[in-house]
PyMOL Python script that loads the backbone (N, CA, C, O; Angstrom):
from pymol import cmd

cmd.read_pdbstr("""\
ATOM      1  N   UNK A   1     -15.910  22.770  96.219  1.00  0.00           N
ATOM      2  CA  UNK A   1     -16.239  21.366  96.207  1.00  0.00           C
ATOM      3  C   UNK A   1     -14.971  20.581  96.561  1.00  0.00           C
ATOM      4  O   UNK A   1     -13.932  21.231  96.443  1.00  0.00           O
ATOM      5  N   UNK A   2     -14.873  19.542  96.898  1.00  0.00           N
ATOM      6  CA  UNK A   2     -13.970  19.000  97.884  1.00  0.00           C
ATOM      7  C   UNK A   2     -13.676  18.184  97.007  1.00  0.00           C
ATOM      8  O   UNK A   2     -13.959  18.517  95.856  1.00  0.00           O
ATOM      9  N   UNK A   3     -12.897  16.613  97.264  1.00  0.00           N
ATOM     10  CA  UNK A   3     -12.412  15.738  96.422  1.00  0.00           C
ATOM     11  C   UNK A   3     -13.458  14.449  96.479  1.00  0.00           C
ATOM     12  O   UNK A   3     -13.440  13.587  95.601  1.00  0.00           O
ATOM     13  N   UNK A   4     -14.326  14.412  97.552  1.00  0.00           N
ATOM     14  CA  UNK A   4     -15.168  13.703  97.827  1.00  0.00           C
ATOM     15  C   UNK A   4     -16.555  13.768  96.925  1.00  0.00           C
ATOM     16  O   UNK A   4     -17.042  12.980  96.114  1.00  0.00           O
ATOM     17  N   UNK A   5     -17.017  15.189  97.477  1.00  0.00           N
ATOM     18  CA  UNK A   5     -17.921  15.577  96.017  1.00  0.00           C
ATOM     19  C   UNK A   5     -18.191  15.264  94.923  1.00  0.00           C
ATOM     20  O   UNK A   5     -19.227  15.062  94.290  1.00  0.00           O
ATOM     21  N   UNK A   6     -16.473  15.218  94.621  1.00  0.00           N
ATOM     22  CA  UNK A   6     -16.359  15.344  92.684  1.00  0.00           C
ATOM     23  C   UNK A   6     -16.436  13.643  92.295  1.00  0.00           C
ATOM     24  O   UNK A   6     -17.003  13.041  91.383  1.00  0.00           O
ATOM     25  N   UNK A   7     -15.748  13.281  93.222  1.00  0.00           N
ATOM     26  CA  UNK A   7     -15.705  11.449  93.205  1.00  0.00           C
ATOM     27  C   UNK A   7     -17.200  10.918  93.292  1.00  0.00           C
ATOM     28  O   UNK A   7     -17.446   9.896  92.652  1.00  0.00           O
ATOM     29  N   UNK A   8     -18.441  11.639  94.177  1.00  0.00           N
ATOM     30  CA  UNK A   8     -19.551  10.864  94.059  1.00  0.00           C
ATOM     31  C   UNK A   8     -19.951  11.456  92.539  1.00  0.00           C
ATOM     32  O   UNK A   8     -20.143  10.585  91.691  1.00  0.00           O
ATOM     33  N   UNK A   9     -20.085  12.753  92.144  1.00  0.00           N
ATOM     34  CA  UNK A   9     -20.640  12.933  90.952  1.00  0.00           C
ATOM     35  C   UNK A   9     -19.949  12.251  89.829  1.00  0.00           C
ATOM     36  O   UNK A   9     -20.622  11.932  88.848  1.00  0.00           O
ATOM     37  N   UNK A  10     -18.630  11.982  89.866  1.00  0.00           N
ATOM     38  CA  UNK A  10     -18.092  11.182  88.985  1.00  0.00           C
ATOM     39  C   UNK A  10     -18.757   9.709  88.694  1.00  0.00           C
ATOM     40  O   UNK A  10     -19.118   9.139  87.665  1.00  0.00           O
ATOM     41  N   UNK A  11     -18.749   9.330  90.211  1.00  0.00           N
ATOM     42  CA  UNK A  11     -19.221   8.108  89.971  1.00  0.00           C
ATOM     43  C   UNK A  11     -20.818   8.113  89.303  1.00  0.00           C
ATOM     44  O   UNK A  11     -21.110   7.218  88.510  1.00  0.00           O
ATOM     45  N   UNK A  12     -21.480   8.804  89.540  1.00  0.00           N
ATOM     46  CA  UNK A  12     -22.570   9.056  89.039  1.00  0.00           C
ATOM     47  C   UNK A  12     -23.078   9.433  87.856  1.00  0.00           C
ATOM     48  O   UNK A  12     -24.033   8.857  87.336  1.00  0.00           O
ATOM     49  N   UNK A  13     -22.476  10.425  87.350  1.00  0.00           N
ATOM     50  CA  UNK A  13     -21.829  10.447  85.701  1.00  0.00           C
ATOM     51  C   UNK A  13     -22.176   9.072  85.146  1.00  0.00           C
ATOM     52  O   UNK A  13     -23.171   8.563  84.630  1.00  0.00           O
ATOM     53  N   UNK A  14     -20.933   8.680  85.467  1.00  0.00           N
ATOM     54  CA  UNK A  14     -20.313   6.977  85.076  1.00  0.00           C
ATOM     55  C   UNK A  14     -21.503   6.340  85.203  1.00  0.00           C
ATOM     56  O   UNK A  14     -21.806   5.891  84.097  1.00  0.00           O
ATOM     57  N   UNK A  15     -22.622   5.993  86.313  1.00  0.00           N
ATOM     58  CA  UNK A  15     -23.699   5.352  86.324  1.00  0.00           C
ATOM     59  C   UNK A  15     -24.743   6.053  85.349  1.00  0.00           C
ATOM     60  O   UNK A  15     -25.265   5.176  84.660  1.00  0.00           O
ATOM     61  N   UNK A  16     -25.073   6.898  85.144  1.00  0.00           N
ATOM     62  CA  UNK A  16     -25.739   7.216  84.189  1.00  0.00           C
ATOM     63  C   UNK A  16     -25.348   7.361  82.303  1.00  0.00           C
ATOM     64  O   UNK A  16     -26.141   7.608  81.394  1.00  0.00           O
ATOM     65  N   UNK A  17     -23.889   7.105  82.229  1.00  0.00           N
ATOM     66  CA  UNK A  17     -23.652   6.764  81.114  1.00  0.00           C
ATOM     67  C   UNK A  17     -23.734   5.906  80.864  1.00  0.00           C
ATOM     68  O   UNK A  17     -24.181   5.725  79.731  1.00  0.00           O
ATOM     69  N   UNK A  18     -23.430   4.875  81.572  1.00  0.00           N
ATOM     70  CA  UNK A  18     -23.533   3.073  80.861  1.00  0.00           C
ATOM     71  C   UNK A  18     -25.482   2.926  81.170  1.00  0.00           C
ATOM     72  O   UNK A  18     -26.260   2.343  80.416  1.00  0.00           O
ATOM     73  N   UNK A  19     -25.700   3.348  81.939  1.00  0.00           N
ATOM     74  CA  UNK A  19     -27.415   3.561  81.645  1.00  0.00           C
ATOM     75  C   UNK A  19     -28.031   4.048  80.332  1.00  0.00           C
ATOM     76  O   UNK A  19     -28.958   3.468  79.766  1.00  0.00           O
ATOM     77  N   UNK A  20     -27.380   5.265  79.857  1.00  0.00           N
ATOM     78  CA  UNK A  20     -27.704   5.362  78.376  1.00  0.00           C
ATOM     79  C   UNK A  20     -27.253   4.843  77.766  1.00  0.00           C
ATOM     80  O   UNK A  20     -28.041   4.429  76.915  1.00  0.00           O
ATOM     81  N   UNK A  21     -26.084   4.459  77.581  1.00  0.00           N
ATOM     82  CA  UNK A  21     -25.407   3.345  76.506  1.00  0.00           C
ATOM     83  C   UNK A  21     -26.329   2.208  76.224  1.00  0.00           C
ATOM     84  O   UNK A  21     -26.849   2.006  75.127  1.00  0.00           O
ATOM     85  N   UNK A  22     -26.506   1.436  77.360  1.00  0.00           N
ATOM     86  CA  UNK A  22     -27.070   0.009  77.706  1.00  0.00           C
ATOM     87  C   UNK A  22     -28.318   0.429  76.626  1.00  0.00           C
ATOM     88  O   UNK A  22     -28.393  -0.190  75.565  1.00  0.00           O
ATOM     89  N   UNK A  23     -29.245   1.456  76.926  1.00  0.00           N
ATOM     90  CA  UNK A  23     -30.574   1.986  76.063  1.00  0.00           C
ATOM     91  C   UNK A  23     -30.432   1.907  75.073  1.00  0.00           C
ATOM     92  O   UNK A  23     -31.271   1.243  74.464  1.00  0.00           O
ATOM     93  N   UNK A  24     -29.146   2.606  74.192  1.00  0.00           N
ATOM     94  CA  UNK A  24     -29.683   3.496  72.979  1.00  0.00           C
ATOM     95  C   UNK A  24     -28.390   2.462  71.791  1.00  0.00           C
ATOM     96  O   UNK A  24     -28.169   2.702  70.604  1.00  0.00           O
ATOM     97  N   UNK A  25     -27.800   1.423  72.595  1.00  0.00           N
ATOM     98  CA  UNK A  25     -26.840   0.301  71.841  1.00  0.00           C
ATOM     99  C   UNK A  25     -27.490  -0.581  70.996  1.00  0.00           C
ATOM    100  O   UNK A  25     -28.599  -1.021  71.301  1.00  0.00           O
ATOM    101  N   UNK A  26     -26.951  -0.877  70.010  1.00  0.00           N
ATOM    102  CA  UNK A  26     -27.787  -1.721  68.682  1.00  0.00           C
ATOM    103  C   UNK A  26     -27.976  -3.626  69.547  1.00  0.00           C
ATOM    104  O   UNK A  26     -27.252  -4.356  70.223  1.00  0.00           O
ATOM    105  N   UNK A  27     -29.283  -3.683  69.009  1.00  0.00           N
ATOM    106  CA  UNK A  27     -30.016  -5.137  69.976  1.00  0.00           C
ATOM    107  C   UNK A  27     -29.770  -6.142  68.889  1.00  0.00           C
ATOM    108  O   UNK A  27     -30.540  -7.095  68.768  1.00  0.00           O
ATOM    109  N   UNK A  28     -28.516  -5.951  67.917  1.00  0.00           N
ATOM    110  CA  UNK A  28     -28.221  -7.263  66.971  1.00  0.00           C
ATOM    111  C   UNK A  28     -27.334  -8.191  67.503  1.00  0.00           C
ATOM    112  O   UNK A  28     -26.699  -8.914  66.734  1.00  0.00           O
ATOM    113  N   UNK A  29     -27.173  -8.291  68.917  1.00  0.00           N
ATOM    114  CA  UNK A  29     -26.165  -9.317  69.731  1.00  0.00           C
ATOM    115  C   UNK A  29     -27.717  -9.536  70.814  1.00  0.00           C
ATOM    116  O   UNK A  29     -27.427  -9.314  71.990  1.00  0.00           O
ATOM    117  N   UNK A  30     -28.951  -9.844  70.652  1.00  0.00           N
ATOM    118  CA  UNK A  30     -29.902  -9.600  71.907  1.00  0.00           C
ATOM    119  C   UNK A  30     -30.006 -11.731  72.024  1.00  0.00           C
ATOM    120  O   UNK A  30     -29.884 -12.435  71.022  1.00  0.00           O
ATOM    121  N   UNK A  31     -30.152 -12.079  72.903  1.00  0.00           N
ATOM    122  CA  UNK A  31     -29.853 -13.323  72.917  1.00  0.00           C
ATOM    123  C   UNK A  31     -30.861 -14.152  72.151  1.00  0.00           C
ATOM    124  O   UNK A  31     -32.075 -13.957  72.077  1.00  0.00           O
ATOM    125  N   UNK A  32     -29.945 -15.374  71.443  1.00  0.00           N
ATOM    126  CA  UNK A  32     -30.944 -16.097  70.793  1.00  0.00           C
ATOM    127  C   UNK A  32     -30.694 -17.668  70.971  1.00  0.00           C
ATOM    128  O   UNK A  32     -29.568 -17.963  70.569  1.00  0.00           O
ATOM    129  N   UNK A  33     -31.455 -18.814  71.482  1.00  0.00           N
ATOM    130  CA  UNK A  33     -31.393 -19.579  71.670  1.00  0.00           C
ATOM    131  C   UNK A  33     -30.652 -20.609  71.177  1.00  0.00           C
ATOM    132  O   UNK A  33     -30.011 -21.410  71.858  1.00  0.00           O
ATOM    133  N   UNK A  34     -30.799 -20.572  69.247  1.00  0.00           N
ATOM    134  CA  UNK A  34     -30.206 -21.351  68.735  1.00  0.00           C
ATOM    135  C   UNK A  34     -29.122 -21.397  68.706  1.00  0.00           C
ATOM    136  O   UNK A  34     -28.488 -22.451  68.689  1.00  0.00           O
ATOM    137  N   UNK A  35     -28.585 -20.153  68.692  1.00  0.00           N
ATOM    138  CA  UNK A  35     -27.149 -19.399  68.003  1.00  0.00           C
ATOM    139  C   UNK A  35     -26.533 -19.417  69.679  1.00  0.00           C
ATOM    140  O   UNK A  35     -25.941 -20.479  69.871  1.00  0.00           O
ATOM    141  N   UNK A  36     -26.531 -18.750  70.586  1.00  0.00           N
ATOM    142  CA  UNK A  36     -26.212 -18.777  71.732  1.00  0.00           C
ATOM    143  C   UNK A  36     -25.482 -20.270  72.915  1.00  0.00           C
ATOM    144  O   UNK A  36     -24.549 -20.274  73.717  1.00  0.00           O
ATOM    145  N   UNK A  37     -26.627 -21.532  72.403  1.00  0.00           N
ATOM    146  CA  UNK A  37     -26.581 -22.684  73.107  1.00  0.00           C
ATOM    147  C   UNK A  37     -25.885 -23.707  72.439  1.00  0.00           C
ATOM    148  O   UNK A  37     -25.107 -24.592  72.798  1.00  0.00           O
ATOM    149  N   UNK A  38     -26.559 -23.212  70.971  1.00  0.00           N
ATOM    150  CA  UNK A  38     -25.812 -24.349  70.151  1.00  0.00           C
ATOM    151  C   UNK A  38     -26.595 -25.425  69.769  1.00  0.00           C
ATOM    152  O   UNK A  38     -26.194 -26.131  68.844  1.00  0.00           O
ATOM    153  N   UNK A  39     -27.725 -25.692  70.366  1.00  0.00           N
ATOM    154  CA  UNK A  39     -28.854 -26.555  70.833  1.00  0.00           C
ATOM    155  C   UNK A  39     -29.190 -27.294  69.224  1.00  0.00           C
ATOM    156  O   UNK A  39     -29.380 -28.508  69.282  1.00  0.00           O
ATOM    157  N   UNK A  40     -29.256 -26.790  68.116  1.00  0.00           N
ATOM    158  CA  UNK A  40     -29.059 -27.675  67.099  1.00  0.00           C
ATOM    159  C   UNK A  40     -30.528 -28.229  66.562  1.00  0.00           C
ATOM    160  O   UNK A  40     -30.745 -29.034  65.656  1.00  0.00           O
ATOM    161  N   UNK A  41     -31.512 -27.495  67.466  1.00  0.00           N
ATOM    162  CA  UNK A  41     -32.946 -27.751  67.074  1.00  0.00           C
ATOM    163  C   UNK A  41     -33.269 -26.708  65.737  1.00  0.00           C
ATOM    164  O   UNK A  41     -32.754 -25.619  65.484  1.00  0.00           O
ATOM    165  N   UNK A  42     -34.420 -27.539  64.915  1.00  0.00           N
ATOM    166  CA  UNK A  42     -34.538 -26.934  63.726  1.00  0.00           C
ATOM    167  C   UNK A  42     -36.579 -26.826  63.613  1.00  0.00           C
ATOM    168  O   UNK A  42     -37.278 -27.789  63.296  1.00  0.00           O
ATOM    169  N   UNK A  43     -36.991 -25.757  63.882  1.00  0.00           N
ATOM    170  CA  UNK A  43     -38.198 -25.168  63.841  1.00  0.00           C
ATOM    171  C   UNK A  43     -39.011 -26.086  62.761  1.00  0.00           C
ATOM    172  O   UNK A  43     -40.000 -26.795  62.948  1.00  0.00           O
ATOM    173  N   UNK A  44     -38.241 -25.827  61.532  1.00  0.00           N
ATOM    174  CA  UNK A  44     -38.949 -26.176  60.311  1.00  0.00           C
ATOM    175  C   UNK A  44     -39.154 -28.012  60.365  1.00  0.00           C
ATOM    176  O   UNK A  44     -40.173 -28.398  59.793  1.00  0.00           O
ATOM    177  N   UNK A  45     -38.414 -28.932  60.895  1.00  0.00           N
ATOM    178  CA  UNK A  45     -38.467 -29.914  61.014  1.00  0.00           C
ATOM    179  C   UNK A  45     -40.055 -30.507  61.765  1.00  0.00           C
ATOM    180  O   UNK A  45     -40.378 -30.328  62.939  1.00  0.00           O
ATOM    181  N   UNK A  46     -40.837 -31.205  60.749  1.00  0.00           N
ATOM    182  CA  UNK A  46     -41.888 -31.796  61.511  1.00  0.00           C
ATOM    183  C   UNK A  46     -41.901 -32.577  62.950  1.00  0.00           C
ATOM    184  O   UNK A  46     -40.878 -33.256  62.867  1.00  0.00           O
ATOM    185  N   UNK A  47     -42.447 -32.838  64.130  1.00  0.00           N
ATOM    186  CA  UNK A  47     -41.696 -33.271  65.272  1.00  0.00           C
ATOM    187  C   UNK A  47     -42.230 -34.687  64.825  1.00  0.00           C
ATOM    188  O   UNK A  47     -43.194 -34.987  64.120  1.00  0.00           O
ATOM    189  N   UNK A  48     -41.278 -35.462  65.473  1.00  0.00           N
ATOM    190  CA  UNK A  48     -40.844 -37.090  65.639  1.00  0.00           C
ATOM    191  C   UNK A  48     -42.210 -37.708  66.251  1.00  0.00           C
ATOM    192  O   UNK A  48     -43.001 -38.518  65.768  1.00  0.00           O
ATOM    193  N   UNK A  49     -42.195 -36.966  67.606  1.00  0.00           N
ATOM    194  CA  UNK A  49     -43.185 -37.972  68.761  1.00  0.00           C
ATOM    195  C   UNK A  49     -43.587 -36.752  69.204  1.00  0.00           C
ATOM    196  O   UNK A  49     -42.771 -35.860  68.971  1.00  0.00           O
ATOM    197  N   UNK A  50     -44.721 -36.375  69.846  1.00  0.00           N
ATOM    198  CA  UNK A  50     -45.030 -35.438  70.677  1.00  0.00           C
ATOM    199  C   UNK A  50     -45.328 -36.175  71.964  1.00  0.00           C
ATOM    200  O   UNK A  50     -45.818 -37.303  72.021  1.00  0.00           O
ATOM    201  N   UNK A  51     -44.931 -35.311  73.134  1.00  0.00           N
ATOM    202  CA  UNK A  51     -45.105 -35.887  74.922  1.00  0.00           C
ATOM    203  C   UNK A  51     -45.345 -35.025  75.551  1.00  0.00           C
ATOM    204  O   UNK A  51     -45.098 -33.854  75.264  1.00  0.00           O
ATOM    205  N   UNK A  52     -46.101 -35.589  76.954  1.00  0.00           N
ATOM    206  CA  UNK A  52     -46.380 -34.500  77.937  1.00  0.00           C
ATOM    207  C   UNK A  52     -45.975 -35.160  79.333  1.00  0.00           C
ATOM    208  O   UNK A  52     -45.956 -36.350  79.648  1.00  0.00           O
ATOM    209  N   UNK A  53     -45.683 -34.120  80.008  1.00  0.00           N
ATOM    210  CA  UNK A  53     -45.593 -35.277  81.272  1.00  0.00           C
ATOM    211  C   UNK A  53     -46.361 -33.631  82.043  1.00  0.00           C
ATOM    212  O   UNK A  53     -46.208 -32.445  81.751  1.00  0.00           O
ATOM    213  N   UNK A  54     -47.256 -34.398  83.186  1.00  0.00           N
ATOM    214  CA  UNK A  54     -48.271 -34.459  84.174  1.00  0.00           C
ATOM    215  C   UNK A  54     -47.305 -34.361  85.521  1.00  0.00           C
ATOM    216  O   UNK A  54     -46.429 -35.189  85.767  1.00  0.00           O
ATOM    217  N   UNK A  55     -47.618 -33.183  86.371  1.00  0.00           N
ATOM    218  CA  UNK A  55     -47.472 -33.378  87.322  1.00  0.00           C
ATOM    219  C   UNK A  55     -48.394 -33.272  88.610  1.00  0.00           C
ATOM    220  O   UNK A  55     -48.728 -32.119  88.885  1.00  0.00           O
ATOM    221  N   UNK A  56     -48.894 -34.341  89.501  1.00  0.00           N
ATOM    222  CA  UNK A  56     -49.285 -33.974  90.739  1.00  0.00           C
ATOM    223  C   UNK A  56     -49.198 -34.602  91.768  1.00  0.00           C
ATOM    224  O   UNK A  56     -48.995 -35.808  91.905  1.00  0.00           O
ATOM    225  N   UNK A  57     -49.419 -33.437  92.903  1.00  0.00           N
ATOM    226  CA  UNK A  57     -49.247 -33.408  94.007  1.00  0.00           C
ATOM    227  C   UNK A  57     -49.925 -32.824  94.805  1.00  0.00           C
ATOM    228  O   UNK A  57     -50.476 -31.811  94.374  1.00  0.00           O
ATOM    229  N   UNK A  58     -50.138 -33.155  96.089  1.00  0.00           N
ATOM    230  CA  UNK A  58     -50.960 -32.731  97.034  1.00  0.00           C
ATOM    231  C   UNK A  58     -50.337 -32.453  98.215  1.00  0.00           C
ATOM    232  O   UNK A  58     -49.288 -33.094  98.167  1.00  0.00           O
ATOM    233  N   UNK A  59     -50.407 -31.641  99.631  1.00  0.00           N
ATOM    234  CA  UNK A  59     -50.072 -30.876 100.249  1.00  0.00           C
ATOM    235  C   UNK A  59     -49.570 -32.879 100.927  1.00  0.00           C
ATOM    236  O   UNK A  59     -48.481 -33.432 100.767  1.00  0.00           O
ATOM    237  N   UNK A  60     -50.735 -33.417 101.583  1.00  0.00           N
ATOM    238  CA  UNK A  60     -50.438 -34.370 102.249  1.00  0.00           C
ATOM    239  C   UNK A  60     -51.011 -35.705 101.317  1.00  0.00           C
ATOM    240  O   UNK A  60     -51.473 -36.706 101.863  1.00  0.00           O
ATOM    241  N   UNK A  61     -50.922 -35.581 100.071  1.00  0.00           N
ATOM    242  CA  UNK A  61     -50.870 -36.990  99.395  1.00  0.00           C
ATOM    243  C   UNK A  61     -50.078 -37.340  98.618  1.00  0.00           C
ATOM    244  O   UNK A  61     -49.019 -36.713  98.657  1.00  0.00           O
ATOM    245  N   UNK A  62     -50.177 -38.304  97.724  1.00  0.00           N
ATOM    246  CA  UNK A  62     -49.781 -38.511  97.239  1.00  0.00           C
ATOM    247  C   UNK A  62     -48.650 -37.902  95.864  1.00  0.00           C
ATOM    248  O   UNK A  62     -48.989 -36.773  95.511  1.00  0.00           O
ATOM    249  N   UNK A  63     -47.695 -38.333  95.256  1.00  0.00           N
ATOM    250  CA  UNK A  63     -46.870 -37.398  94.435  1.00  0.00           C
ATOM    251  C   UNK A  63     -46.833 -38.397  93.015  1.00  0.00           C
ATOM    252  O   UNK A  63     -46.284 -39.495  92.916  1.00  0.00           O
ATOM    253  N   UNK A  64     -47.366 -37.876  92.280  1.00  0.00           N
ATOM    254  CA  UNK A  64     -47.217 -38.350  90.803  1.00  0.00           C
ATOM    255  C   UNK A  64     -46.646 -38.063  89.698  1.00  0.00           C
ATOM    256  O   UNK A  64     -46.589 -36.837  89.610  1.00  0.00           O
ATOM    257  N   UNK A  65     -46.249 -38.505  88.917  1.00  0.00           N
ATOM    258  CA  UNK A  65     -45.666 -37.816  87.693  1.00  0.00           C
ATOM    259  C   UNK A  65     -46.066 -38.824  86.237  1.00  0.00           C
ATOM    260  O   UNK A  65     -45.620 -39.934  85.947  1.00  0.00           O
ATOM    261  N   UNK A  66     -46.885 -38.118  85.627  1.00  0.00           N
ATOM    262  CA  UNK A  66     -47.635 -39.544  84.646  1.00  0.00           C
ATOM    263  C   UNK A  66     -46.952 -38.616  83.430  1.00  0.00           C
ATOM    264  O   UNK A  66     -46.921 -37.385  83.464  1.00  0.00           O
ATOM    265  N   UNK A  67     -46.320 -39.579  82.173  1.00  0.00           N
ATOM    266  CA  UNK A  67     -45.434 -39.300  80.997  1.00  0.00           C
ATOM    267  C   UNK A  67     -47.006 -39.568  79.811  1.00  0.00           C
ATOM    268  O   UNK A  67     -47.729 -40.551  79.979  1.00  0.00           O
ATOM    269  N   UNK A  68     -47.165 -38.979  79.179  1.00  0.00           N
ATOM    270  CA  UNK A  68     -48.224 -39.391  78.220  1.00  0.00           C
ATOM    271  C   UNK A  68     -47.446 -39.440  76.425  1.00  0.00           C
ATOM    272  O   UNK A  68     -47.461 -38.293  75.978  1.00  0.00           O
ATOM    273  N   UNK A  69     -47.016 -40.141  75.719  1.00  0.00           N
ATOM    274  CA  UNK A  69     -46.829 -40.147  74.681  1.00  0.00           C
ATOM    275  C   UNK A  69     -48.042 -40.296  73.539  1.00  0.00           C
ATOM    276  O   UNK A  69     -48.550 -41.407  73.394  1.00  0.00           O
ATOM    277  N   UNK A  70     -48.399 -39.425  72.913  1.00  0.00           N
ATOM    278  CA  UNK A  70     -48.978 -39.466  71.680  1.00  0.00           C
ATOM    279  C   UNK A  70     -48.607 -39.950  70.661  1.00  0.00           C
ATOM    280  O   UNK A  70     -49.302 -39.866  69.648  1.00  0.00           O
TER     281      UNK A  70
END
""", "prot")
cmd.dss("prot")
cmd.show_as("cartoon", "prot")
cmd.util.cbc("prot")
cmd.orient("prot")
């Protein structure tokens, strides 16, 4: 086997270890919105206002965007 050989199986090795790693690594860092962004929203809090906003559009008409507050 040559030096070329050993360098692709090496590299290949190497790709299939961080392939199992990535698998079989503990998912207590797996992303979480609050904790991650910082975002400061709180689930348990009843909401303030609830809203929707509407969008439409048509190929050749008109373009709308209607806000609806409840």
């Amino acid at each position: 086997m040559d030096w070329q050989q050993t360098a692709a199986l090496g590299i290949v090795g190497l790709t299939i270890a961080s392939f199992i790693y990535a698998r079989f690594k503990s998912k207590s860092r797996a992303f979480d919105f609050k904790r991650d962004t910082h975002c400061g929203c709180h689930h348990d809090s009843p909401p303030s206002q609830k809203s929707s906003i509407i969008f439409r559009a048509r190929k050749d008409g008109n373009k709308q965007v209607v806000l609806k507050l409840k």
